[in-house]
C-alpha positions as CSV (number, residue, x, y, z in Angstrom):
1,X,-24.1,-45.8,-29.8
2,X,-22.5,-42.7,-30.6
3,X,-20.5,-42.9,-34.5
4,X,-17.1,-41.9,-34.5
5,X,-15.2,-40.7,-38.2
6,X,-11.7,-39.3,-38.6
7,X,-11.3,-35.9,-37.8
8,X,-11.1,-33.8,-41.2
9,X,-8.5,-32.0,-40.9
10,X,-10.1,-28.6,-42.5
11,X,-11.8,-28.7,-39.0
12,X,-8.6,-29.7,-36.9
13,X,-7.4,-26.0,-38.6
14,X,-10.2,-24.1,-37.1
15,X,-9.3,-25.3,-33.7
16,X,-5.5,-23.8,-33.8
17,X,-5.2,-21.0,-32.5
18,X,-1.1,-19.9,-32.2
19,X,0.1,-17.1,-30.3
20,X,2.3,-14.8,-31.0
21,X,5.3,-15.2,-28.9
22,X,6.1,-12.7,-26.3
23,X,10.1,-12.4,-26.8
24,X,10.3,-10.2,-24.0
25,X,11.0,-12.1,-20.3
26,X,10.5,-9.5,-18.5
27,X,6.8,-8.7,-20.6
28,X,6.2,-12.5,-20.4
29,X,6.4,-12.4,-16.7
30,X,4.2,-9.7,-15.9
31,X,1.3,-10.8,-18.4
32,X,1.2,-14.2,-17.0
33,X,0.5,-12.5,-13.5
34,X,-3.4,-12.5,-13.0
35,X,-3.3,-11.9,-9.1
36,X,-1.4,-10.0,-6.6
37,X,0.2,-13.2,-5.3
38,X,1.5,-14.1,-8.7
39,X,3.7,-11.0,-8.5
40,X,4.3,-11.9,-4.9
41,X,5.8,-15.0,-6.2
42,X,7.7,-13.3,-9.2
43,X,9.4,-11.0,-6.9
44,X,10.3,-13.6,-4.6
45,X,12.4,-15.1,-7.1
46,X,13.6,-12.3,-8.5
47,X,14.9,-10.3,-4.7
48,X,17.3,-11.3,-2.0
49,X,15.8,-13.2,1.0
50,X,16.5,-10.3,3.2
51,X,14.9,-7.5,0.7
52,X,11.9,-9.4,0.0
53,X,11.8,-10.6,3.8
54,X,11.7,-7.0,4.7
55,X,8.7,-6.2,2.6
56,X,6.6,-9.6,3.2
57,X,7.7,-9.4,6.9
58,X,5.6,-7.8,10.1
59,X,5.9,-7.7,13.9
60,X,6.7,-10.6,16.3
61,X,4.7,-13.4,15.1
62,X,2.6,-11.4,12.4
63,X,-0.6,-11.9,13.8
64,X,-1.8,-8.2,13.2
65,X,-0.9,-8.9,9.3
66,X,-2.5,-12.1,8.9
67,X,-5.6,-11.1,11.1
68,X,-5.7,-7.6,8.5
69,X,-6.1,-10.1,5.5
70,X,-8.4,-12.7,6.9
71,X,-10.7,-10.1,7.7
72,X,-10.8,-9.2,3.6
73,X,-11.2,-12.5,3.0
74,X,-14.3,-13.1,5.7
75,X,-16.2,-10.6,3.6
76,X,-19.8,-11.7,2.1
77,X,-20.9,-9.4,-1.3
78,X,-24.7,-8.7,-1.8
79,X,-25.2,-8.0,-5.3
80,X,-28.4,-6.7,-6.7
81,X,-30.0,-7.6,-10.2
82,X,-31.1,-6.5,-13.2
83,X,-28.9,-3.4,-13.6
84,X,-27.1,-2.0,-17.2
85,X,-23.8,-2.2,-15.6
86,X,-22.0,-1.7,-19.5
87,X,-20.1,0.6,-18.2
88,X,-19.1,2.0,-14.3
89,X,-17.5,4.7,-13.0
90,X,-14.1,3.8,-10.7
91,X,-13.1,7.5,-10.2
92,X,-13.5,9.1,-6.8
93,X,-12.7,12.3,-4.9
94,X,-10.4,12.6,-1.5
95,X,-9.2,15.1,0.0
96,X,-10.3,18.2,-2.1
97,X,-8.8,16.5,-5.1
98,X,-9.8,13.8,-8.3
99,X,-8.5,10.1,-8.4
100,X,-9.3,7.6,-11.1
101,X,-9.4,4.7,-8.7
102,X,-10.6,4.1,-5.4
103,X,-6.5,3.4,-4.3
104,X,-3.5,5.3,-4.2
105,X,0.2,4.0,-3.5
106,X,1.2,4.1,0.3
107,X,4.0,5.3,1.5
108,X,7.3,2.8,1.9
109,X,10.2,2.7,3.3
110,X,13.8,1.5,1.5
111,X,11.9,1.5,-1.3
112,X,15.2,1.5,-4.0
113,X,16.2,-1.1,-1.8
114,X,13.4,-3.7,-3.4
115,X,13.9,-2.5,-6.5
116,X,16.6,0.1,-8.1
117,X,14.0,2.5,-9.5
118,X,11.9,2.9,-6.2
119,X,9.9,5.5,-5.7
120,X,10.0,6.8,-9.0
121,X,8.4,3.9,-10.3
122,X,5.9,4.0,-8.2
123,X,4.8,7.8,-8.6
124,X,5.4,7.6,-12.2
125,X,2.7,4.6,-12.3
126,X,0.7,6.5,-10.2
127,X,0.4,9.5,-12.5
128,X,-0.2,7.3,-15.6
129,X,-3.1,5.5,-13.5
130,X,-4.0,9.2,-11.9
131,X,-3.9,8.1,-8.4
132,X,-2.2,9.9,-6.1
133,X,1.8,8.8,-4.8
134,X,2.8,9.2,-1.1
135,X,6.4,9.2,-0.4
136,X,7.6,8.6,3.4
137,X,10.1,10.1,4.8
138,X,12.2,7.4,5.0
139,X,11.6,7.3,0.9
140,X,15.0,6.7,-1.2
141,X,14.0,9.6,-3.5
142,X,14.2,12.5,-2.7
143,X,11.3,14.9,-2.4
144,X,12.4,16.8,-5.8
145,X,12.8,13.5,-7.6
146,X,9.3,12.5,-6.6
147,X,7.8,15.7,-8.2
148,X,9.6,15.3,-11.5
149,X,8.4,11.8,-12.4
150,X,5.0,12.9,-11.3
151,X,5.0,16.6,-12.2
152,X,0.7,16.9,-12.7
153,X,-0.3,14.5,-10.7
154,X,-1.6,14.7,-6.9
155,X,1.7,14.0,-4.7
156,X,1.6,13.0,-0.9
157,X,3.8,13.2,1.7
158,X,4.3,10.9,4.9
159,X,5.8,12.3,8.2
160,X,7.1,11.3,11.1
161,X,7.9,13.7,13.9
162,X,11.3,12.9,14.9
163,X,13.9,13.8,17.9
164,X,15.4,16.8,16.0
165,X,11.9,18.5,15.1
166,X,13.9,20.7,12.6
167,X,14.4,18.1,10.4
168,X,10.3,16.6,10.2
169,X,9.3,20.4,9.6
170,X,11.9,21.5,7.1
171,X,11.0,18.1,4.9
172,X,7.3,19.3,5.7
173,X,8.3,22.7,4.3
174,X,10.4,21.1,0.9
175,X,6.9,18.6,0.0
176,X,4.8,22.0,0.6
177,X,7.3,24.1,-1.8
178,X,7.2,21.1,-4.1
179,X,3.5,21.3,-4.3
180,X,2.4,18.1,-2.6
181,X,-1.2,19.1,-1.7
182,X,-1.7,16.4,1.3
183,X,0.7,15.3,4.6
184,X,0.2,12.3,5.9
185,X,1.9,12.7,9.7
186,X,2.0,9.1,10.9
187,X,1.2,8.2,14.5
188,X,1.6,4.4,15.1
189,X,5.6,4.8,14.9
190,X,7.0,6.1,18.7
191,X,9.6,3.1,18.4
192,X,10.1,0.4,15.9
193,X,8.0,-2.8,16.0
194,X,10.0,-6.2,16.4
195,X,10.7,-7.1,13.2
196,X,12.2,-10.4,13.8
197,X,12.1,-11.4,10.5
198,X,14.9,-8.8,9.6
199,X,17.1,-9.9,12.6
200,X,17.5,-13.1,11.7
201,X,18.3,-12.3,8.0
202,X,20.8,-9.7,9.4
203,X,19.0,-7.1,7.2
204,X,20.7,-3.8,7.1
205,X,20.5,-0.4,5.7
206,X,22.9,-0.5,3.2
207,X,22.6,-4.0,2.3
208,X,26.3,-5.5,3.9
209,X,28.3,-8.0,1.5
210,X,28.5,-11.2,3.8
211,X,28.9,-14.8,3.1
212,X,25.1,-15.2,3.5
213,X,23.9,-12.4,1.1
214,X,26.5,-13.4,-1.4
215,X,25.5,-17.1,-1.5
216,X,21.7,-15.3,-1.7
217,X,23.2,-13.2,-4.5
218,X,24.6,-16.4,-6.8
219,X,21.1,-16.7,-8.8
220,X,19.9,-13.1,-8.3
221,X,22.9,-11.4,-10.2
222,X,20.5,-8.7,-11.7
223,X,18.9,-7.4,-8.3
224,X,23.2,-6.9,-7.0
225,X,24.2,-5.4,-10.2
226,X,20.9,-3.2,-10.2
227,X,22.0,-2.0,-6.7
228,X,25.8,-1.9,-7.2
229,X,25.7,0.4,-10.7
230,X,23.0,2.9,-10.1
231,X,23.0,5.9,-7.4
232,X,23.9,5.2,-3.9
233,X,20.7,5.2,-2.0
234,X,19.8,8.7,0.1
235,X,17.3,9.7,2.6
236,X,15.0,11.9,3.1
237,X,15.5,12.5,6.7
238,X,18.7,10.3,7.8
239,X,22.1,11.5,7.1
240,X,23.5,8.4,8.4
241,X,23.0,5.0,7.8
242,X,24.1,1.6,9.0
243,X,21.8,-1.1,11.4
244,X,18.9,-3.0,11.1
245,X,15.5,-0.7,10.2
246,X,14.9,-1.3,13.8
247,X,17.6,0.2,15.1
248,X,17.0,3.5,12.7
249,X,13.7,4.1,13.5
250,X,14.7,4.3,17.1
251,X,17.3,6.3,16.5
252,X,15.2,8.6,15.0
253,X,11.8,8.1,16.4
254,X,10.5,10.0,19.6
255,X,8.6,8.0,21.9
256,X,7.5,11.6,23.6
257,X,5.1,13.0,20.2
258,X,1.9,14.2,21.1
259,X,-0.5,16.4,20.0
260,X,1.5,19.7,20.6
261,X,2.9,18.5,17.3
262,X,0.0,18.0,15.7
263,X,-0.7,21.8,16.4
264,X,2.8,22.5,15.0
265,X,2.4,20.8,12.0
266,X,-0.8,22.5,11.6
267,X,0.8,26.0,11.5
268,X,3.6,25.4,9.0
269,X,1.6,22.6,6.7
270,X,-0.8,25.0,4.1
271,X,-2.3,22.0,2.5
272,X,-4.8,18.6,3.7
273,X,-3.8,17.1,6.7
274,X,-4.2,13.9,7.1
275,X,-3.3,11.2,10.5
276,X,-2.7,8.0,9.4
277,X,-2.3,5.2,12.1
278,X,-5.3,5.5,13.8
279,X,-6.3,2.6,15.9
280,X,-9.6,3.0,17.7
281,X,-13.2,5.1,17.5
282,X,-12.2,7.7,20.5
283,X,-9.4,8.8,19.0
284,X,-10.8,9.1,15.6
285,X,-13.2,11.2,17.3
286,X,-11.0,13.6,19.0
287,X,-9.0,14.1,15.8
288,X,-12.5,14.8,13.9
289,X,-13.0,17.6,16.4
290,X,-9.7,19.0,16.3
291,X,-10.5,19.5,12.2
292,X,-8.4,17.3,10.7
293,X,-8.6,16.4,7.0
294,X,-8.9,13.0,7.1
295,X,-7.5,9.7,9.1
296,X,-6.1,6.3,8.1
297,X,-7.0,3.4,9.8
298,X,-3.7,1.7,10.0
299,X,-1.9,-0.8,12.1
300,X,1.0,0.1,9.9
301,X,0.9,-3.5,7.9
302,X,1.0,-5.4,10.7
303,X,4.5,-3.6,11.4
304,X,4.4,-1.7,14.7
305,X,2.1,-3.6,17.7
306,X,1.4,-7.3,16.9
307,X,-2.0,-8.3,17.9
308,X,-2.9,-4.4,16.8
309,X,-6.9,-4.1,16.2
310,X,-8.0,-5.0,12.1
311,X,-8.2,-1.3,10.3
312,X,-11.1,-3.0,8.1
313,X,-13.0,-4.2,11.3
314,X,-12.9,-0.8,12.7
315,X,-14.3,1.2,10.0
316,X,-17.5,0.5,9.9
317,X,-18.1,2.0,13.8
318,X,-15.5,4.8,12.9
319,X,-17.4,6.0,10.0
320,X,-20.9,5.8,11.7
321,X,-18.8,7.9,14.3
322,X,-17.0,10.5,12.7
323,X,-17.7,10.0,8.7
324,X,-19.8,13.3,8.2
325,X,-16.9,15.3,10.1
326,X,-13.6,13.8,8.1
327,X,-12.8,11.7,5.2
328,X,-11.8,7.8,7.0
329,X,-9.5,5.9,4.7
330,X,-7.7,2.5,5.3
331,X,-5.1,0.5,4.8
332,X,-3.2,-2.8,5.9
333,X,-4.1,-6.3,3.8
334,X,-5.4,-5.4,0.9
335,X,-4.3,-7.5,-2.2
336,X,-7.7,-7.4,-4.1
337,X,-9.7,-5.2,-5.9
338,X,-12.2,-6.5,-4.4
339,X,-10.7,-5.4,-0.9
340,X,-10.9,-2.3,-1.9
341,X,-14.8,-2.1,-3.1
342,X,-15.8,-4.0,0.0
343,X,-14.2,-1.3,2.1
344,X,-15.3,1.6,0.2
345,X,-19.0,0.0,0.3
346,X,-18.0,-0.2,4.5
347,X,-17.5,4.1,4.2
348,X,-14.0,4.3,3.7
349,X,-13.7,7.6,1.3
350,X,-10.2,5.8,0.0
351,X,-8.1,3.1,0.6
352,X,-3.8,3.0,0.2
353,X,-1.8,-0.2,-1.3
354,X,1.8,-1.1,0.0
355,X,2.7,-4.3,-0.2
356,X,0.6,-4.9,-3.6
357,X,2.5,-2.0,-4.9
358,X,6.2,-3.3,-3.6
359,X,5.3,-6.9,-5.3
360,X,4.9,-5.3,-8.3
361,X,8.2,-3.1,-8.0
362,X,9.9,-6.1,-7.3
363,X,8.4,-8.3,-10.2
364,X,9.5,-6.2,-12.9
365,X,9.8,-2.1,-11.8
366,X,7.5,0.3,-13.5
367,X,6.4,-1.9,-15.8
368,X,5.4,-4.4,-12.7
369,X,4.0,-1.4,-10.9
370,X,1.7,-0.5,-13.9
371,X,0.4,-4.1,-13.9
372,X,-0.2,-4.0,-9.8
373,X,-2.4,-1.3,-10.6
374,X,-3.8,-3.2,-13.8
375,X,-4.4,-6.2,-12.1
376,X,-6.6,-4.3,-9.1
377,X,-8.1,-2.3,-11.7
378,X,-9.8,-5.1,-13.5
379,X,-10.4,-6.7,-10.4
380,X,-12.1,-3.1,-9.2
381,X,-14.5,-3.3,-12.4
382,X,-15.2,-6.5,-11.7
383,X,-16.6,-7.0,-8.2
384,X,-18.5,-3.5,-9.2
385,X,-20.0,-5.1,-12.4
386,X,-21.1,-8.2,-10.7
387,X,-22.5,-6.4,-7.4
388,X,-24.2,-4.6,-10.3
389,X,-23.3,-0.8,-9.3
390,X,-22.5,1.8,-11.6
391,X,-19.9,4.0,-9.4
392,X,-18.0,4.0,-6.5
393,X,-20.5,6.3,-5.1
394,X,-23.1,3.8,-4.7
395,X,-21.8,1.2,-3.3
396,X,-23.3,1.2,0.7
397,X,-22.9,-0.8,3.7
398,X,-25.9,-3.3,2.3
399,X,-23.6,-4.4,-0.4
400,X,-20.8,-5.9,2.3
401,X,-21.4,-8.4,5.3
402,X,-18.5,-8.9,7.1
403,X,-18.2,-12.3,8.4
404,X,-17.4,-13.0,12.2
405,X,-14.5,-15.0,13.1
406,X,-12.6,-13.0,16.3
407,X,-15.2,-12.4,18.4
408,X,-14.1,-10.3,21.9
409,X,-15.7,-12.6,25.1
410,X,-18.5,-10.9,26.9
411,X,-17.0,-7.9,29.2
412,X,-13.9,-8.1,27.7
413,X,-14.4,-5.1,25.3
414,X,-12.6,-1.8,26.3
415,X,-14.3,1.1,25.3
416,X,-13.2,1.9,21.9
């Protein structure tokens, strides 16, 4: 039998162990965050149905976006053994240029709308991390205001090619004045997907003052008063606002783009170009012997075409293709650290966080930014510590099995 005796309390002493009390909510939020969905669920309390509906949201019935994050999820690590793995290595270089991380911030749309600091949040984290920012065109900072919160840092700039060319060149011109060193023309975007999620919420640009967003707005107070006392929101490209996203990206969208404007943009951009929204090996091909800069596999987070093809499932196949002749990144799903090593291991020279990044705004602004990017950070060293590789430069396609779950019947595959 095992002999019990009051505890002594000289040992009941060594066991407590209080904590200092974090004071600060908005500090005690974000530390008690350990995953991207725990700031997912922070900023769902903390935004308005329709703002937060307009982040988390995709196409139709979001298949492409689900589909994008199983395939993270079907991945199968191979670690090896035995290695001093002390210390590794996360930095990388893209596109002529350093980054500390594997990741940089993607570019998104409304962003002030999520949260009131926006895009400056987001490129300010960005340059404290040193990972490049990319601001979209449909950004709510301007191109100027992007540079000044991340004056030394690598800035990025998204385009679309819109009805009035003017306008897409002249904002090509202002991020090329301003020293961004990399445009990112986007390709997936000739008309707006069906983002049904925003027409039910009657999400529009500005946010309208009805009896549904003001009973949404009862225990949210902060986000309205955020929005109502700081700068009214501006454009990059739109001078005129008012609709669902929808119906402003087909306002401004041109169904007609092709690559004409791709050779226009070439003559009038004196930095990397880059084509982000690239959705099968052919094409990545043909844009590797036109002598572009790089190319993002994209299906635009699941936003454009639902049912779109899985960006991770394709690089493998577009990097044996093309991955000597230009730098393949990817994006869509990732909400892991370990997303982002398993696709690097796959080829992919660098990868781009959006929704990750918008949880975070949304959970507490820069500072929730700064822990998005801690939180994939740690998970970064991590997965590379227990795969047991040094640097992002050795991880390889032996490292990563990428499980099968959507497999195409037999003769059904086009040639991609």
């Amino acid at each position: 039998m095992t002999s019990r005796q009051l505890p002594d309390p000289r040992d009941l002493l060594e066991l407590v162990r209080l904590k200092k009390p974090q004071l600060d909510p908005l500090r005690r939020r974000l530390d008690a965050a350990l995953t991207i969905e725990d700031l997912r669920d922070v900023a769902r309390r903390r935004t308005p149905r329709a703002a937060f509906e307009y982040t988390e949201g995709a196409a139709e019935n979001e298949i492409s976006l689900a589909r994008a994050r199983q395939a993270f999820l079907d991945v199968e690590f191979h670690p090896s053994i035995l290695r001093d793995v002390s210390t590794v290595d996360t930095s990388t270089t893209v596109l002529g240029g350093p980054s500390a991380l594997p990741f940089g911030i993607a570019p998104t749309g409304f962003t002030r709308l999520m949260q009131t600091e926006g895009e400056t949040a987001g490129a300010g984290a960005a340059a404290a991390a040193g990972i490049p920012f990319t601001l979209s065109t449909l950004g709510t900072t301007s191109i100027e205001g992007v540079k000044a919160a991340n004056p030394h840092g690598r800035n990025w700039f998204q385009l679309y090619v819109m009805r009035q060319r003017e306008i897409s060149f002249a904002l090509a011109e202002r991020a090329a004045a301003a020293g961004f060193d990399t445009l990112m023309f986007t390709v997936d975007t000739p008309v707006a997907g069906a983002r049904l999620r925003d027409k039910r919420n009657g999400f529009s640009i500005p946010p309208q003052l009805t009896l549904r967003t003001i009973a949404d707005a009862i225990p949210r107070p902060w986000w309205w008063y955020d929005f109502l006392t700081t700068p009214k929101l501006e454009f990059a490209s739109l001078t005129s606002t008012g609709g669902t996203v929808g119906e402003l990206l087909d306002s401004a969208m041109d169904p007609s783009i092709g690559f004409e404007d791709l050779d226009a943009i070439r003559e009038i951009w004196p930095g990397r170009l880059v084509v982000k929204g690239v959705q099968n090996v052919e094409d990545s091909k043909r844009l590797a012997d036109l002598g572009v800069d790089g190319i993002v596999l994209s299906n635009h987070g699941g936003r454009q075409l639902d049912r779109a093809p899985v960006p991770f499932h394709l690089l493998p196949r577009v990097v044996h293709e093309v991955g000597n002749d230009v730098e393949v990144m990817v994006d869509t799903g990732i909400m892991n650290g370990a997303d982002v090593v398993a696709a690097c291991a796959l080829g992919a020279r660098f990868t781009l966080i959006g929704r990750a990044y918008l949880y975070g705004l949304m959970a507490g602004g820069r500072a929730g930014v700064d822990r998005t990017i801690q939180i994939l950070t740690e998970q970064v060293e991590r997965t590379m510590k227990l795969l047991q590789v040094t640097s992002v430069a050795e991880l390889e396609p032996r490292h990563v099995t990428q499980l099968a779950r959507l497999v195409p019947l037999d003769g059904a595959v086009p040639d991609r």
